[in-house]
C-alpha positions in Angstrom: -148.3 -36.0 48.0 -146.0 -33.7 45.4 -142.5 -35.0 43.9 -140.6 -34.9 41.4 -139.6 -36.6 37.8 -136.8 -38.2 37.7 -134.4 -37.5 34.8 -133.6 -40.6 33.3 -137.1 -43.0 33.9 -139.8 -39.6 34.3 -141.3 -41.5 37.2 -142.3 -39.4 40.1 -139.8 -39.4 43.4 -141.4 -38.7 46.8 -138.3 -37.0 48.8 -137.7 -38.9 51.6 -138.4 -35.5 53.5 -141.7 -35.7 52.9 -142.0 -39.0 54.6 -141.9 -39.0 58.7 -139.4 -42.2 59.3 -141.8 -43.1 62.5 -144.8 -43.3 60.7 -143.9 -45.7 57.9 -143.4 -49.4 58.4 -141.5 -51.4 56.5 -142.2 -54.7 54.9 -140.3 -56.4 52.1 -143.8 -57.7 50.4 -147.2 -55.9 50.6 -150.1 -57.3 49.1 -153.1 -55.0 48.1 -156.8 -57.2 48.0 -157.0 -60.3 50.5 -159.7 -62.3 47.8 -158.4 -65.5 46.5 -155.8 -64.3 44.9 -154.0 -62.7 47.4 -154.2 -65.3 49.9 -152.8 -67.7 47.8 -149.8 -65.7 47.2 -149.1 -65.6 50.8 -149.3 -68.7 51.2 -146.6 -69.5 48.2 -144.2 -66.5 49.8 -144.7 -68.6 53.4 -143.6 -71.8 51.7 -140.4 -70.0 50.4 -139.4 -69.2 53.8 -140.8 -65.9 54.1 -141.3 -64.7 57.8 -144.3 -63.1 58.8 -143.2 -60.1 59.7 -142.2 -59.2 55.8 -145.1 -59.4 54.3 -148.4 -57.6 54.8 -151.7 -57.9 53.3 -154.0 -55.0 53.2 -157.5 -55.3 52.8 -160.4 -53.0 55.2 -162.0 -56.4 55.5 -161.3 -59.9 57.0 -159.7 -62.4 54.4 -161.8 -63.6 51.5 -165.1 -61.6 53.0 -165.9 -60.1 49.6 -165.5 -63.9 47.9 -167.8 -65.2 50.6 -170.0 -62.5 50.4 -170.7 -62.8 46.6 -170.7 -66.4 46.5 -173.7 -66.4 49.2 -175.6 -63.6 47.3 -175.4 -66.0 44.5 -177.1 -68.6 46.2 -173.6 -70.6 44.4 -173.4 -74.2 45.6 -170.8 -75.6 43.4 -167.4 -74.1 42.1 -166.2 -74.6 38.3 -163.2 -75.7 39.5 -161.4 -78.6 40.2 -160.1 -80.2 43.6 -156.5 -78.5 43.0 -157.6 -75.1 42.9 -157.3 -73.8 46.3 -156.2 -71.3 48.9 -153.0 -73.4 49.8 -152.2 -73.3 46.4 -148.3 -74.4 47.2 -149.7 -77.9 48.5 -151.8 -79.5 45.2 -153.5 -82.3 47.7 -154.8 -80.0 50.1 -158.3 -79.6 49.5 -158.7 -83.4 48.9 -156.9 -84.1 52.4 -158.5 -81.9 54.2 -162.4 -83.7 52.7 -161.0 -86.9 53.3 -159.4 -86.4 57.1 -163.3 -85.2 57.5 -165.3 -87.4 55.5 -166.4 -84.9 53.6 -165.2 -86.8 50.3 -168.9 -86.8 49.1 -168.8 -82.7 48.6 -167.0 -83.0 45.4 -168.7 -83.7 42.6 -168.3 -86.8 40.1 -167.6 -85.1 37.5 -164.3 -83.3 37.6 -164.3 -83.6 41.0 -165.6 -79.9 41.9 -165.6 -78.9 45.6 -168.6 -77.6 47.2 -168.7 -73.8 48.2 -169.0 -75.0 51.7 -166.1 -77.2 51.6 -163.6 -74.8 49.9 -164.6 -72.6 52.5 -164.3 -74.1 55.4 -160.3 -75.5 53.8 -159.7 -71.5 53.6 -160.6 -71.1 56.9 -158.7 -73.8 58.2 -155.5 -72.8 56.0 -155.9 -69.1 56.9 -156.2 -69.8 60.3 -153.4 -72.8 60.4 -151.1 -70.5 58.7 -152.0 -67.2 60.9 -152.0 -65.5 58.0 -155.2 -62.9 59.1 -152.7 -61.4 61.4 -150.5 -60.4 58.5 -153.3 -58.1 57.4 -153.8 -54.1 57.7 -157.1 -53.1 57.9 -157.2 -50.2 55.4 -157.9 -49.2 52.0 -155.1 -48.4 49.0 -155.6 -44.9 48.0 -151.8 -45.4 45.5 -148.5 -46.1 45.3 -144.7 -43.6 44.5 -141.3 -44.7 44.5 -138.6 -43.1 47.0 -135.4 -41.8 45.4 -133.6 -45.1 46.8 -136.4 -47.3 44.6 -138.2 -48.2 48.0 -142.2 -48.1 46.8 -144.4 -46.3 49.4 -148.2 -47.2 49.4 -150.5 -44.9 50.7 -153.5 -46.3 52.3 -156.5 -44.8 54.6 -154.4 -45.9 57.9 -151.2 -44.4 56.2 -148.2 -45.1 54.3 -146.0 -48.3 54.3 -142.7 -49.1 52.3 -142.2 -51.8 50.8 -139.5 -53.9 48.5 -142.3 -55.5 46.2 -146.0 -54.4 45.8 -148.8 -57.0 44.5 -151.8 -56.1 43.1 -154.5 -58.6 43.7 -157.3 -56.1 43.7 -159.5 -59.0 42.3 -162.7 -57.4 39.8 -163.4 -53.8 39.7 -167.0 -52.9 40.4 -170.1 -53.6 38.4 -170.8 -52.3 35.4 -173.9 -50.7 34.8 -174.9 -49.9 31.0 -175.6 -46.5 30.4 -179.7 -47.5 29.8 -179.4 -48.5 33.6 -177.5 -45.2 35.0 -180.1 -43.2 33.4 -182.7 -44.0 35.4 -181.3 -43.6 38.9 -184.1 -45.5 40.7 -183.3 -47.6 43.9 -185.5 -50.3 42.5 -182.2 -51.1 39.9 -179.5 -52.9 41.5 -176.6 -54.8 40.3 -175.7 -58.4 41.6 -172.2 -57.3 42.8 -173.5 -54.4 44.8 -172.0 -55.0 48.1 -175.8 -53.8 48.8 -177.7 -55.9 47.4 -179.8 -58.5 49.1 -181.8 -60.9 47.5 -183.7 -61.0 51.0 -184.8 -57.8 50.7 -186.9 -58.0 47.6 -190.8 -58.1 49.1 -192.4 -61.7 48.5 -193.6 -62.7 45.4 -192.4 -59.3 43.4 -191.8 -59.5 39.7 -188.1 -59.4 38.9 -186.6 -58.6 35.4 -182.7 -60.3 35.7 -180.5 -58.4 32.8 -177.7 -60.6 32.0 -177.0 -64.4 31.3 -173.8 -65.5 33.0 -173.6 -67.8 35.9 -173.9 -65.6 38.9 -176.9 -63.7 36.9 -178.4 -66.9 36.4 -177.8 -68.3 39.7 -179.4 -65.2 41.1 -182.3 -65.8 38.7 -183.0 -69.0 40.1 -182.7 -68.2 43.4 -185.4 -65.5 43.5 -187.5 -68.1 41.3 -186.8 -70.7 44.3 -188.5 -67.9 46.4 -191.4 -67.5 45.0 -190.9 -64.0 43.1 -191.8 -64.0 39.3 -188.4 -63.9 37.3 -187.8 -62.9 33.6 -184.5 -63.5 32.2 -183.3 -60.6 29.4 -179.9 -61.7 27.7 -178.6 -60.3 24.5 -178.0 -63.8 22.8 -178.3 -67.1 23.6 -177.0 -68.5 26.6 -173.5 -70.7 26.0 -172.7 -73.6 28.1 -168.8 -74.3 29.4 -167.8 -77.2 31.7 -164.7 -76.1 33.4 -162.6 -73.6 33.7 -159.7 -75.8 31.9 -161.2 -76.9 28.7 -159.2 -78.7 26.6 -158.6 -75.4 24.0 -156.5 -73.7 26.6 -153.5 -76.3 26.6 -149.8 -75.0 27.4 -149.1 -74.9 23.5 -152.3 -72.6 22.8 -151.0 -70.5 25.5 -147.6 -70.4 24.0 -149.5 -69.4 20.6 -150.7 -66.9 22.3 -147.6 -65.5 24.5 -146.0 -65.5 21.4 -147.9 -63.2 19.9 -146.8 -58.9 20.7 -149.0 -58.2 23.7 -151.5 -55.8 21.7 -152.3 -58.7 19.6 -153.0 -61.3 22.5 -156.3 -59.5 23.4 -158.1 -60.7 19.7 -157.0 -64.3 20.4 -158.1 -63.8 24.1 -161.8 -62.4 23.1 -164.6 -64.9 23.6 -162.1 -66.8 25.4 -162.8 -68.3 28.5 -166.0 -69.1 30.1 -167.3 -65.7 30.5 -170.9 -64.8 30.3 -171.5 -69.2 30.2 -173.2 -71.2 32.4 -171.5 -74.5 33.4 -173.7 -77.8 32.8 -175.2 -78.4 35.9 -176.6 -74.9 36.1 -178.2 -75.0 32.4 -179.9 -77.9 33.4 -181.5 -76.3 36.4 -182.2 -73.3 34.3 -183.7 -75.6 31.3 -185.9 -77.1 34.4 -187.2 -74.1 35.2 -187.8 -73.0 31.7 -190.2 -76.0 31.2 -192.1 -75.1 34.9 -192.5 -71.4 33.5 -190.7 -70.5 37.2 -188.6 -68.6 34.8 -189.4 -66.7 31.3 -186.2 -66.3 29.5 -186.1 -63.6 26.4 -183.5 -62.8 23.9 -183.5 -59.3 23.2 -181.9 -55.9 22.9 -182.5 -53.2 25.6 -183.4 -49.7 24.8 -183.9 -48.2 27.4 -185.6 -48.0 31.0 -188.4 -46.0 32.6 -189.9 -45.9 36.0 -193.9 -45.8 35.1 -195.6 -45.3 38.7 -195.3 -48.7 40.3 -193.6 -50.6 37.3 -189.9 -50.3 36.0 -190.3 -50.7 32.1 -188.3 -52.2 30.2 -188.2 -51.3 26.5 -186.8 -54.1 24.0 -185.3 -52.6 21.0 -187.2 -53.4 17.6 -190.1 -52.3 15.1 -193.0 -52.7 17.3 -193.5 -51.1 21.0 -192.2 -54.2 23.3 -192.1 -53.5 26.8 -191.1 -55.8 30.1 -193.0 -54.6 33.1 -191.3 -55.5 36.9 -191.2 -54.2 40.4 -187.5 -54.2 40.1 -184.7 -54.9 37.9 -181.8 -56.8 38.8 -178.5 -56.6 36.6 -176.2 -59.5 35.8 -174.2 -57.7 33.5 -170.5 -58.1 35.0 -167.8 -55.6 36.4 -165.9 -52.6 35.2 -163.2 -53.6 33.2 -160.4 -50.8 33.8 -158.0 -50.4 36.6 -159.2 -48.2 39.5 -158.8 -44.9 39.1 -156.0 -44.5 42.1 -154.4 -47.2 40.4 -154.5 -46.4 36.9 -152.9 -42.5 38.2 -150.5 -44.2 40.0 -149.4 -46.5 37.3 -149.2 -43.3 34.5 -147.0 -41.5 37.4 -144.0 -44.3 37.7 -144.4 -45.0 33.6 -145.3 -48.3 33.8 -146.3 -49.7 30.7 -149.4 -50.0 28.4 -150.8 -50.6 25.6 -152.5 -48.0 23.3 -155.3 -49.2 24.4 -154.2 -48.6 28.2 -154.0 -52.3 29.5 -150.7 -53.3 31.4 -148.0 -54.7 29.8 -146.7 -57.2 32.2 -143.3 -59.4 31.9 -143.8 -63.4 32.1 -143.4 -62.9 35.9 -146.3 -60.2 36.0 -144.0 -57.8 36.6 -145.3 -54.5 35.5 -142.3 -53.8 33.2 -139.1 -54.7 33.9 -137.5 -54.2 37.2 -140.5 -52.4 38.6 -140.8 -54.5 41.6 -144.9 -54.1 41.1 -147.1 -57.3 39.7 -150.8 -57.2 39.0 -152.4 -60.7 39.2 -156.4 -61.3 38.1 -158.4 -60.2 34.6 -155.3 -58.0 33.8 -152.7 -61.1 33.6 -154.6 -62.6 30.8 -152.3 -61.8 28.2 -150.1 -63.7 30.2 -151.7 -66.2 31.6 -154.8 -66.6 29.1 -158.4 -66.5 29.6 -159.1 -68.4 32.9 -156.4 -65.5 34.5 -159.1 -64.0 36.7 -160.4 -67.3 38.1 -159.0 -69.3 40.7 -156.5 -71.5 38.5 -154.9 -68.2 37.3 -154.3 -67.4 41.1 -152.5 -70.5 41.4 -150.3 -70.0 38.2 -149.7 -66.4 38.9 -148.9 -66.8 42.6 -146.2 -69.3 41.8 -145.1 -66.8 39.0 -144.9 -64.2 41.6 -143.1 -65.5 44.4 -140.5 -67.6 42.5 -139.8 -63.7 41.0 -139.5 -61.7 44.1 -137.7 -64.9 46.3 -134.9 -65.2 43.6 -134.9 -61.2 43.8 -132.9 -61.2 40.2 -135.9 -58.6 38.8 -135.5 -56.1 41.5 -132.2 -54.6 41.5 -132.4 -51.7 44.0 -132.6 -48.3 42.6 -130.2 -45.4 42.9 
C-alpha cells in the first residue's frame, strides 16, 4: 500500500482514500501473537474495564496453540516458573486456586512450587474460556502496520486491514535459527526442534540421532528420543550450565535499576549471559547426568565444522587437528530462534521511524512504548532492556502486561495525532 512522508515526523501516511471505510473495523486495542504473552495482556486490559468489543487478538491459530505445541514436542513436564506466573496474570492466586478447588495441589513441585505443564494448561484453558477471550480473536496473519493522517494505526493482515488506537506486539520468538553449517546441506534428514514440522514420532525406531545444542528444550528433546529407544549423541559448544529459576536472586529490582539506568545501547553488555538461556534447570541435569552414566546418551563438547550427507549417514565434522567425525541417521538442532524482528515488522517499523539502536534493536520507553507517543509496544526477547533478562519468559509477560495496560488505560502516551 503507497503513501506519503509526513513533513515534520518522516513517517509514512496512508491517505484515508486509499482505505474502503466498509472494509476496516475498528478496535481501540489490537493485539498481534495469541502465545502467553498476549493472552495475558488481555486479560490485564479486561480487568481495567475494557469491553470486548475493543480489543482484538490476531493470531491464524487458536490461543496458546504454538506454546502447547512446543511444549509437547519437548516432551516438557515441568515449567521453570513459579505458581504466580500465569495466564490471568491480573489475579496472582490463580493458578494455586484453581489446583486447590481440584486437588491438584500435588502438580506443583516442592521446590519453588513449579506447576506442571498439564496443570498450567488446563488453568489457561479454563481462564480463556471463563473470560471468552478466544472470541476476541481474528484468524489471520500480520503482514505490517501504517499510520492514517489522523494517527489512527491500520494493520494489515491476510483477512485485511483493521484500525486501531493502540497496536501490541506479542509476536512471541522468531523462528529457529539454523547455523550456516546446517543450511548448507539442505537435506530433509536436518530439522530444528522449533519446526512447526517436526515430530519426534516420526523418526523410525531405534535410528541414531545427533542433537546439536545444550539448552533445555534441546536437551529435553534429547532425552525423549533416548526414552524411545533411538541412539542419541548430544554436541554442545561448551559445557552445559545449570539455572534453577527464572528469578534468581541476581536479577533483584536494584540490578534492574543498574541496568535501566544505564543509555539503552549499553544495557545489552550487562544483559549478555544473562538469564537462563542455553541452561538446563536442576531437575533436568539430573535426568541428563542419569543418562550419561546408563550411556542412553553420549554427550561431546566440540566445535562443528561442517555437515555432509555420506549415502545413508549425515556426518558430522568436529573442528580440530585430527579428522573427527559423528555419523547419524539424522540430525536434530537445539540451537534456539532467530533473533531479529520479522521482516514485515522490521519494514514497518523503519517506515513510521520508530527508534533503534545502531545496532537495530528497539528503543522502547519504560512503558514499552516504541518511542514516545507511538501508541505501538513490543513485549517478549525485545523488552529486555527494559525489563532484563527473563523479558521473553513468562514473568516478563506478567511485568510487561501490567506495564502495558496501565499505559494505554490512563491514555496520557497517546495523544491523538493531527
Amino acid at each position: 500500500m503507497s503513501g506519503f512522508r509526513h513533513s515534520l515526523t518522516g513517517e509514512t501516511l496512508v491517505p484515508l482514500t486509499f482505505i474502503k471505510e466498509d472494509s476496516v473495523r475498528n478496535f481501540t486495542t489490537i493485539i498481534v501473537g495469541g502465545g502467553p504473552h498476549g493472552v495475558m495482556l488481555l486479560r490485564q486490559l479486561q480487568a481495567r474495564g475494557a469491553q470486548q468489543d475493543e480489543i482484538a487478538i490476531v493470531d491464524s491459530r487458536p490461543l496458546l496453540h504454538w506454546w502447547r505445541e512446543r511444549l509437547h514436542d519437548c516432551d516438557t513436564q515441568w515449567l521453570r516458573s513459579g505458581p504466580e506466573h500465569h495466564v490471568d496474570a491480573p489475579v496472582a492466586s490463580s493458578l494455586r486456586s484453581f489446583a486447590r478447588e481440584r486437588g491438584r495441589e500435588d502438580e506443583f513441585a516442592t521446590d519453588a512450587h513449579r506447576p506442571m505443564v498439564s496443570l498450567f494448561n488446563d488453568h489457561a484453558s479454563h481462564v480463556i474460556e471463563r473470560s471468552g477471550l478466544e472470541r476476541q480473536r481474528i484468524a489471520a496473519v500480520a503482514h505490517g502496520f501504517s499510520r492514517l493522517p489522523n494517527g489512527t494505526l491500520l494493520l494489515r493482515t491476510s483477512e485485511g486491514s483493521l484500525a486501531t488506537r493502540h497496536l501490541v506486539l506479542a509476536t512471541g520468538p522468531g523462528g529457529p535459527f539454523y547455523p550456516r553449517w546446517a543450511t548448507r546441506l539442505g537435506s530433509s534428514r536436518v530439522c530444528h526442534i522449533f519446526d512447526q514440522t517436526f515430530e519426534r514420532s516420526s523418526l523410525e525406531p531405534g535410528c541414531r540421532v545427533i542433537l546439536i545444542g545444550g539448552g533445555i528444550s534441546g536437551v529435553q528433546v534429547a532425552l525423549a528420543l533416548a526414552e524411545a529407544g533411538h541412539q542419541v549423541t548430544v554436541l554442545t559448544r561448551r559445557v552445559i550450565g545449570v539455572s534453577a529459576t527464572t528469578t534468581p536472586e541476581d536479577w533483584t529490582a536494584a540490578r534492574l535499576a543498574q541496568m535501566t539506568a544505564l543509555p539503552y545501547e549499553q544495557r545489552f553488555e550487562m544483559l549478555q549471559g544473562a538469564g537462563d538461556k542455553g541452561t538446563l534447570p536442576s531437575w533436568e541435569q539430573q535426568r541428563l547426568a542419569e543418562a550419561l552414566r546408563s550411556r542412553t546418551i553420549v554427550h561431546r563438547v566440540c566445535n562443528i565444522e561442517s555437515i555432509r550427507s555420506e549415502g545413508a549417514d549425515v556426518c558430522v565434522y568436529i573442528a580440530g587437528g585430527r579428522p573427527d567425525v559423528e555419523r547419524a541417521h539424522t540430525v536434530v538442532l537445539g540451537t534456539g530462534f532467530i533473533r531479529d524482528l520479522p521482516e514485515w515488522l522490521r519494514t514497518s517499523a523503519r517506515n513510521l521511524n520508530l527508534p533503534l539502536t545502531p545496532s537495530g534493536a528497539p528503543i522502547l520507553e519504560p512503558s514499552l512504548e516504541w518511542g514516545t507517543g507511538s501508541c505501538i509496544y513490543l513485549m517478549g526477547a525485545g523488552s529486555a532492556p527494559v525489563l532484563g533478562p527473563y523479558a521473553a519468559n513468562l514473568i516478563g509477560g506478567m511485568l510487561g502486561s501490567e506495564r502495558i495496560a496501565v499505559s494505554i488505560v490512563s491514555e496520557s502516551s497517546c495523544a491523538p495525532r493531527g
